[in-house]
C-alpha positions in Angstrom: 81.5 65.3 47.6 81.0 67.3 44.6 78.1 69.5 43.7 78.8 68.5 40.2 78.0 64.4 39.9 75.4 63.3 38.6 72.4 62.6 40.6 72.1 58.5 39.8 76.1 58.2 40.4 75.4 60.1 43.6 73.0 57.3 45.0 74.9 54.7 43.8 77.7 56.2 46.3 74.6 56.9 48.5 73.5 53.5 49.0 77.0 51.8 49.5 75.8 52.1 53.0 72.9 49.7 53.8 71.7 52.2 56.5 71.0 54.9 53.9 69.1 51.9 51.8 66.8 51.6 54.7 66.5 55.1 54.9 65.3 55.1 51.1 62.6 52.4 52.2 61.6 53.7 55.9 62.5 57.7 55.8 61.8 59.1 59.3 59.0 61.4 57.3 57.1 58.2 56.9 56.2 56.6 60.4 53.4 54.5 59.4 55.7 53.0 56.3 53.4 53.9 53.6 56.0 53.8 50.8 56.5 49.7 52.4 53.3 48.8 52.2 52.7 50.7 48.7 55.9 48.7 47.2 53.9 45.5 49.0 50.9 46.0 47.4 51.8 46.7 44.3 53.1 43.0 43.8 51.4 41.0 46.5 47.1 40.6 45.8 46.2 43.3 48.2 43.0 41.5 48.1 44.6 38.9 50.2 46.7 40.8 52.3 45.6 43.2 54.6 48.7 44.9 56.2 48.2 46.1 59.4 52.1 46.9 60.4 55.1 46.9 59.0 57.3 45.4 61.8 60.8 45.3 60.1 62.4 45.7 56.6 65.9 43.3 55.7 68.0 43.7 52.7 69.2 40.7 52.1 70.9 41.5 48.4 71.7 44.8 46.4 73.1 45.1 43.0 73.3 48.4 41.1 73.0 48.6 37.3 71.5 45.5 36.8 70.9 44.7 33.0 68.0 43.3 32.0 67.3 42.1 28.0 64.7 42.5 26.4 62.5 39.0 24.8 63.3 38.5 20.7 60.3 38.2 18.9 60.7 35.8 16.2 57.9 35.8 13.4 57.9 32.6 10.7 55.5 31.0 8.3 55.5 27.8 6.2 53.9 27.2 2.8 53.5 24.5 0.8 51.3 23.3 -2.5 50.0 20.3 -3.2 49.5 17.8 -5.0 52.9 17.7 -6.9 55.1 20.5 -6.4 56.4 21.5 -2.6 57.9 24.9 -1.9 59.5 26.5 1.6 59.0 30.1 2.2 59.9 31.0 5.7 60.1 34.4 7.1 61.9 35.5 9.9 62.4 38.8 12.0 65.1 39.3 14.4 66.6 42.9 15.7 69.7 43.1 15.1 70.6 44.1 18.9 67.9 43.4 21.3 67.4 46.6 23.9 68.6 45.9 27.5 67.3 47.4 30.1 69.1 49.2 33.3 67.9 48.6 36.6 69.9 51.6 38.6 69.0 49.7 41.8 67.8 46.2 42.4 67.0 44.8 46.2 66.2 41.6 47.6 64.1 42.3 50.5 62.5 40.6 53.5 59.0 42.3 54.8 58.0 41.2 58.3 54.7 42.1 58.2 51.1 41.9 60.9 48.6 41.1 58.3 44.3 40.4 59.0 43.2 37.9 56.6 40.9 38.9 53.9 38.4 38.1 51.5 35.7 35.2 52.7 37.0 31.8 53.8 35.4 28.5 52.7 33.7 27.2 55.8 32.1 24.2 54.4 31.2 21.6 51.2 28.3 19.7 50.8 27.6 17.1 48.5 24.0 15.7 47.8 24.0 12.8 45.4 21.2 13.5 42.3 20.6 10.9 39.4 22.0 11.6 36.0 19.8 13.2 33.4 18.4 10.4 31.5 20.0 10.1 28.2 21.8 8.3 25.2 24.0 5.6 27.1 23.2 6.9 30.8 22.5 4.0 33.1 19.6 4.6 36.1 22.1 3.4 38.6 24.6 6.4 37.5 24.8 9.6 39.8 26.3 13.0 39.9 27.2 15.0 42.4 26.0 18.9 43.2 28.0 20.7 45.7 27.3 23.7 48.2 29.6 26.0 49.5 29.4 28.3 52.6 31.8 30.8 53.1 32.1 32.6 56.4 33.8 36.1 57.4 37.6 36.0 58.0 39.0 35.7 61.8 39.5 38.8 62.9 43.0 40.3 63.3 44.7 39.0 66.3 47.9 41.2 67.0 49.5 39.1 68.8 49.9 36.5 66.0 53.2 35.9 64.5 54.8 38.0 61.4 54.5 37.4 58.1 58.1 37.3 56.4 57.3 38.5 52.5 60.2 38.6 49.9 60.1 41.2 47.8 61.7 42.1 45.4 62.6 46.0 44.6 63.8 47.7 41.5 64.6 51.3 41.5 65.6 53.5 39.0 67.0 56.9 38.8 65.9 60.0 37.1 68.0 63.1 37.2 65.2 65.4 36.5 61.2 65.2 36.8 60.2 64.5 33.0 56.7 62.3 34.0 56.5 60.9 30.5 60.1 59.7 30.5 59.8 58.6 33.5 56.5 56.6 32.8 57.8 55.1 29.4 61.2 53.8 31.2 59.4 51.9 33.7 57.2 50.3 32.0 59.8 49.2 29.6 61.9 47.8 32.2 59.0 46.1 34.2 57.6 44.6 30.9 61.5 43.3 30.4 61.7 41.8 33.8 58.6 40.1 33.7 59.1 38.5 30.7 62.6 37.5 32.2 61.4 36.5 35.6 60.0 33.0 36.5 56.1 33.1 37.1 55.6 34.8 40.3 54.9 32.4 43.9 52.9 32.3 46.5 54.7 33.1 49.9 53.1 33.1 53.4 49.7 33.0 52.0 50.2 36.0 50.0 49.5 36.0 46.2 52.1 37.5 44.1 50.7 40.1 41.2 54.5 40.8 39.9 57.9 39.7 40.1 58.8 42.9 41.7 58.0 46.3 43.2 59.2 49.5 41.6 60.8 52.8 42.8 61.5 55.5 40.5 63.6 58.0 42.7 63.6 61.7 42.0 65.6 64.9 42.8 63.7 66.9 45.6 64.3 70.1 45.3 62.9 72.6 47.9 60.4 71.9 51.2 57.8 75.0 50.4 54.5 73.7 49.9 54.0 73.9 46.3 56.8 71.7 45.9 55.1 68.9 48.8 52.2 69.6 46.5 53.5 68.8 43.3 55.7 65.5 44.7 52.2 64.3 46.7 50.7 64.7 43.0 53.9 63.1 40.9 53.2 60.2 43.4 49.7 59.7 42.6 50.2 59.7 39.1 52.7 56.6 39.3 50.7 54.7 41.9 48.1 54.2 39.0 50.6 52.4 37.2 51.3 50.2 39.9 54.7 52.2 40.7 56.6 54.3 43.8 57.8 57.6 43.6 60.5 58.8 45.8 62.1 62.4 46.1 65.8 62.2 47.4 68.3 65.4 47.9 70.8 65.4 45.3 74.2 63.7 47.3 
């Protein structure tokens, strides 16, 4: 292949092959799947989900360049004087082409996942019957209700239990060189677009969906000396606080 194509055009050739794709999401560098479970719980409530293993990962769909168009925001008003005279004024703004949106990369995925339950679980209700507070048009015979609730600690995590089998969805996009604040404004864009494009987000397994989808920005690596682990360890930590994924791939 040539030294000379560029870097997204390279994936796309790249991840033709859906064992390089798994690569991307389970790279032998990465035994305990931390770039899995980051994707996870950047759209599923990690408050809910607590991921013990990650026991396999299927693609079931992949699409590359996958446009994605932007909402129109349409602004209007009405006026109108009274008694005698009515008059229309309406206002309306419309860009003239609304911006779309490239997703480089988009996967349907399938998570099987050993997961402890979390957060407290409601272990009981009672009700005790107290009269109504006396007032205007209150009867004596009328009561209300006040209920307790008791919660109790989640089971604790039984490996043996079956897998959870979590869809997600993953978006990656490309960047041919490390510019942070590019790299920052395009994903946001895009995930903003998709959003607004996607249906409200479901709840699958007993996990609670945050987002309609993960994202990956994927970046040229460049060399394996330590400043350069250093600097892709920090580029990483700097996207996980906007809920995204950063990924450093050799140039094809």
């Amino acid at each position: 292949m040539s030294a000379t194509i560029p870097f997204a055009d390279g994936l796309m050739l790249r991840y033709l092959q859906p064992e390089n794709v798994k690569t991307l999401l389970l790279p032998a560098t990465d035994p305990e799947h931390e770039r899995v479970r980051s994707l996870l719980v950047s759209a599923y409530d990690p408050s809910f989900l607590d991921i013990r293993s990650v026991e396999s990962v299927d693609v079931v769909h992949r699409e590359f360049q996958t446009a994605v168009h932007a909402s129109i925001a349409v602004h209007g008003s009405w006026d109108k004087s009274v008694p005698m005279t009515e008059q229309a004024r309406a206002t309306v703004e419309i860009p003239a082409t609304p911006p779309v949106y490239w997703i480089d990369m988009s996967l349907e995925t399938v998570i099987a996942v050993k997961a402890a339950p979390a957060g407290s679980v409601l272990a009981s209700v009672d009700a005790e019957a107290w009269a109504a507070a006396d007032g205007a048009g209150a009867r004596r015979d009328e009561f209300e209700r006040r209920y307790q609730l008791e919660y109790a600690d989640p089971p604790s995590f039984d490996p043996a239990a079956p897998a959870r089998r979590l869809p997600l969805r993953v978006s990656t996009l490309f960047f041919d060189r490390l510019d942070l604040a590019d790299a920052l404004r395009r994903l946001s864009q895009a995930k903003r677009a998709v959003d607004a494009a996607s249906p409200q987000p479901e709840v699958h397994d007993g996990g609670t969906m945050l987002a309609s989808s993960a994202w990956l920005a994927v970046f040229p690596a460049t060399t394996t000396d330590e400043p350069s682990q250093m600097t892709e360890q920090l580029v990483g930590d700097l996207l996980a606080t906007q809920g995204f994924v950063a990924a450093f791939e050799t140039a094809p």
